[in-house]
C-alpha positions, -999 to +999 in steps of 0.1 A: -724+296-830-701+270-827-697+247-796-671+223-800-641+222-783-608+233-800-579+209-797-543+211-798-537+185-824-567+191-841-580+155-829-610+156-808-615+122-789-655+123-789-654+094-762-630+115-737-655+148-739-684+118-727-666+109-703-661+146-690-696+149-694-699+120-671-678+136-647-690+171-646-729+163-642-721+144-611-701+174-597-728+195-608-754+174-592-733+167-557-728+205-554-768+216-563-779+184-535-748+195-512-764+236-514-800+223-507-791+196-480-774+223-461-798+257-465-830+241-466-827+205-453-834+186-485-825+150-482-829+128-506-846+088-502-820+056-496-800+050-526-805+086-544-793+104-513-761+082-510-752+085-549-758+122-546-731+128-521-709+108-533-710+127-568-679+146-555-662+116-568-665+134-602-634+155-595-611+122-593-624+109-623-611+142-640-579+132-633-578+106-647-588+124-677-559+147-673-536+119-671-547+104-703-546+132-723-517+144-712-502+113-713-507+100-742-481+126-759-452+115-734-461+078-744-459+079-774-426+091-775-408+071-753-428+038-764-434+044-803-407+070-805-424+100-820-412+135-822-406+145-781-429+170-770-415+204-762-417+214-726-415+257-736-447+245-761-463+223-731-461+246-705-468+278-722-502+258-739-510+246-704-508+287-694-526+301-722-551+274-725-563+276-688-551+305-669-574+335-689-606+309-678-598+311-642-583+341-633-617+358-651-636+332-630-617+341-596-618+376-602-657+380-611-664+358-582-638+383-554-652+413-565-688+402-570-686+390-528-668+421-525-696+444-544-727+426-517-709+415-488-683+430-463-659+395-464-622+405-476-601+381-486-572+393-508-547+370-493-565+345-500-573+358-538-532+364-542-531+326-527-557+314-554-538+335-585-506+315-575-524+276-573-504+276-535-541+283-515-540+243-505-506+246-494-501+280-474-538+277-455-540+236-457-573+244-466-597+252-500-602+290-507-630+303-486-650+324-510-640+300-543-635+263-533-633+245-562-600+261-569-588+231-545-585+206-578-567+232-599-540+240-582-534+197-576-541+196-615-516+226-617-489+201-599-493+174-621-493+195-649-452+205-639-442+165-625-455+150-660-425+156-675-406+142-651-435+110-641-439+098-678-402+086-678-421+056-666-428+049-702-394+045-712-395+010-687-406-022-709-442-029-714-449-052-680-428-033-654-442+004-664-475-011-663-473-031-629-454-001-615-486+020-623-508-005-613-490-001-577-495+033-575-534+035-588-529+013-545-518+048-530-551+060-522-547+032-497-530+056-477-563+076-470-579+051-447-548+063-422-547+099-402-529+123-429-516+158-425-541+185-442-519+199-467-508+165-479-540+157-487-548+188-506-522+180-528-512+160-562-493+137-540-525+121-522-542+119-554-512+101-575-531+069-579-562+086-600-526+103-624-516+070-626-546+057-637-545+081-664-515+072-672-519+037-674-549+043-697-528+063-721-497+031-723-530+012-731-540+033-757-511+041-775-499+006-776-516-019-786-553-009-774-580-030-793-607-006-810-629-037-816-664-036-796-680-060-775-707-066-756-689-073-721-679-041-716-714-027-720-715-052-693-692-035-675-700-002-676-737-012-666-729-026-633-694+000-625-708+035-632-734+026-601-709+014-582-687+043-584-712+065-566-727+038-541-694+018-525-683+032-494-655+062-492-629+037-480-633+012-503-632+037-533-600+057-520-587+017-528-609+001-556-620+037-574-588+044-596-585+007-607-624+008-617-620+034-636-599+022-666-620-005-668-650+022-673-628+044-699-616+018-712-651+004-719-661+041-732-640+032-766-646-009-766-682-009-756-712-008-780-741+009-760-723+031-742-694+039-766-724+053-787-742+071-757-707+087-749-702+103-785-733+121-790-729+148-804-750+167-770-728+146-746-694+158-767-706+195-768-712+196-730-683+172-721-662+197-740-674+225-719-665+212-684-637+234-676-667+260-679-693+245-661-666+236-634-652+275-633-690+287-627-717+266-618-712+267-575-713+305-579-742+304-597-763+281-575-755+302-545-772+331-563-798+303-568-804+298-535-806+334-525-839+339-553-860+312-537-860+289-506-878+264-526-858+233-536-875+226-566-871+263-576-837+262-563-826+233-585-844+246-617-831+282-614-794+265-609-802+242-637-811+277-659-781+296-645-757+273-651-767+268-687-767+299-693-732+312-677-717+283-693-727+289-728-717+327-721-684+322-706-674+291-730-678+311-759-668+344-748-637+330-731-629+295-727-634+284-766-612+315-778-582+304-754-586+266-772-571+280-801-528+275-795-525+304-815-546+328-800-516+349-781-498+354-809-529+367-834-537+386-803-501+406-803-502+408-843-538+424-842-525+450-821-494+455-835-512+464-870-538+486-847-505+504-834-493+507-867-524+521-884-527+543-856-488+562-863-495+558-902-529+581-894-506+604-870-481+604-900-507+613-931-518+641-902-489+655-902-478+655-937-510+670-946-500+703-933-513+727-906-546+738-926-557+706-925-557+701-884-571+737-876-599+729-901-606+696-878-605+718-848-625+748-865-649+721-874-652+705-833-654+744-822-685+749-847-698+718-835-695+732-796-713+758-803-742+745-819-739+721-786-742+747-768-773+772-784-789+733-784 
């Protein structure tokens, strides 16, 4: 069976998949802690409890992740000059490459409310399909809230093209302008409309992080390890769940280049970050992401233990993951799956009429044998 993540330029990044990994346990864990602190009163002690809550802080960190890897294509064309990328190609990989994934994901998740409860919500489903569910109700979906970060992934996804003309600037202004706008979450310590905050424009400054990662990497980043950014990542990967939610709307974006950037330049944790474990579950975070709240309110509705709750998450989650990656995430990695998907039923639609043809050219004796043959075979149904 294999695991790994298919990319686009057949490239994978091992350091970027750790650092998703990074990401997606502490969602994982903030969402489990979240389900138990609210059915069953589990709190955590000091320090453990305030890191747990503040694993939400996961979903941020993905975008900087999108805006790297996105990124990186944009700046490499308007700084090294490479072949442009093409915006049909970009838009219609960002489609096939993610939509199958969610919409199956959405879908099982409606109709399995739908199947035990008596809650409707097809507005809110049509809302969801079209990534507009922040904007219309100012408010997540109500049956599948983590759709919230897609549909402000889905926004960025359409400005990049538009945003990574920043690159064409020379190498100090692009940078300081990015560095002003990794400032924006500043913003957030003021009163701010719903919907604005449920979209790509309060979340710019973690984009522009991104961003700002991928100029770094595509010109002139130095691959060459040392010790200070083990350093680094030692004493900022606590801090990022422990500091206070107004000073990381500020300081958050800004601390994390200096922890991605340490992924590729450290020694300890550049090797932590690419093994081979960490890359295969890193690479399955859109997964994990798509199922793993579902599954730990089914959890929570086997046992009203917190230990049982957590381990029968744990064991769902694995599970559902490793199901739904291979079954449909990993197939919809592959660029070319729509097209091999069109040609394998083309020749199935053409073997079918060539059948229908060699029928037909074999005469009438032929197709009142087959039915003599299915009346014979009716009849011994029948004395059976």
């Amino acid at each position: 069976m294999r695991l790994s993540r298919i990319t686009s330029g057949g490239r994978l990044i091992p350091e970027i998949d750790g650092l998703r990994f990074a990401a997606i346990t502490s969602v994982v864990a903030f969402h489990v802690y979240e389900y138990l602190h609210a059915r069953v009163n589990f709190s955590a002690p000091g320090i453990l409890n305030t890191a747990l809550l503040n694993g939400q802080r996961g979903v941020p960190l993905f975008f900087v992740i999108s805006g790297f890897i996105l990124g990186r294509p944009f700046a490499s064309h308007y700084i090294h000059n490479t072949p442009a990328p093409k915006l049909k190609e970009y838009f219609l990989r960002r489609f096939t490459r993610l939509e199958p994934p969610y919409l199956v994901a959405l879908f099982a998740v409606f109709f399995g409310l739908a199947a035990f409860t008596s809650s409707r919500g097809v507005s809110h489903l049509l809302a969801s399909v079209l990534y507009s569910h922040n904007l219309i109700y100012g408010s997540p979906n109500p049956f599948y809230g983590l759709a919230w970060s897609l549909e402000i992934e889905i926004q960025f996804y359409c400005l990049l093209p538009l945003l990574a003309f920043v690159y064409c600037l020379p190498r100090i202004p692009r940078r300081s302008l990015l560095a002003v706008i990794m400032l924006a979450g500043a913003f957030h310590l003021f009163p701010m409309p719903t919907r604005l905050s449920l979209s790509f424009f309060s979340w710019i400054q973690y984009f522009a992080a991104g961003t700002l990662l991928a100029d770094l990497y595509i010109d002139g980043w130095n691959h060459k390890p040392h010790w200070r950014f083990d350093l680094a990542s030692l004493v900022l990967w606590p801090t990022v769940f422990l500091i206070s939610d107004g000073l990381a709307w500020v300081a958050l974006p800004a601390i994390a280049v200096v922890l991605y950037a340490s992924a590729f330049r450290s020694i300890f944790f550049q090797r932590v970050f690419t093994l081979p474990a960490i890359v295969i579950i890193g690479g399955m975070c859109y997964t994990i992401y798509l199922v793993h709240y579902p599954v730990v309110c089914v959890a929570g509705r086997l046992s009203p233990n917190p230990i049982m709750i957590t381990a029968l998450s744990l064991a769902g989650i694995s599970a559902a993951s490793l199901i739904f990656f291979v079954l449909i995430e990993r197939p919809c990695m592959d660029k070319n799956w729509p097209s091999q998907l069109f040609n394998r039923n083309q020749r199935r639609v053409l073997h079918g009429v060539g059948s229908v043809g060699r029928v037909s050219s074999s005469g009438e004796a032929d197709i009142c044998a087959g039915l003599d043959v299915g009346n014979e075979r009716k009849e011994v149904h029948g004395r059976e």
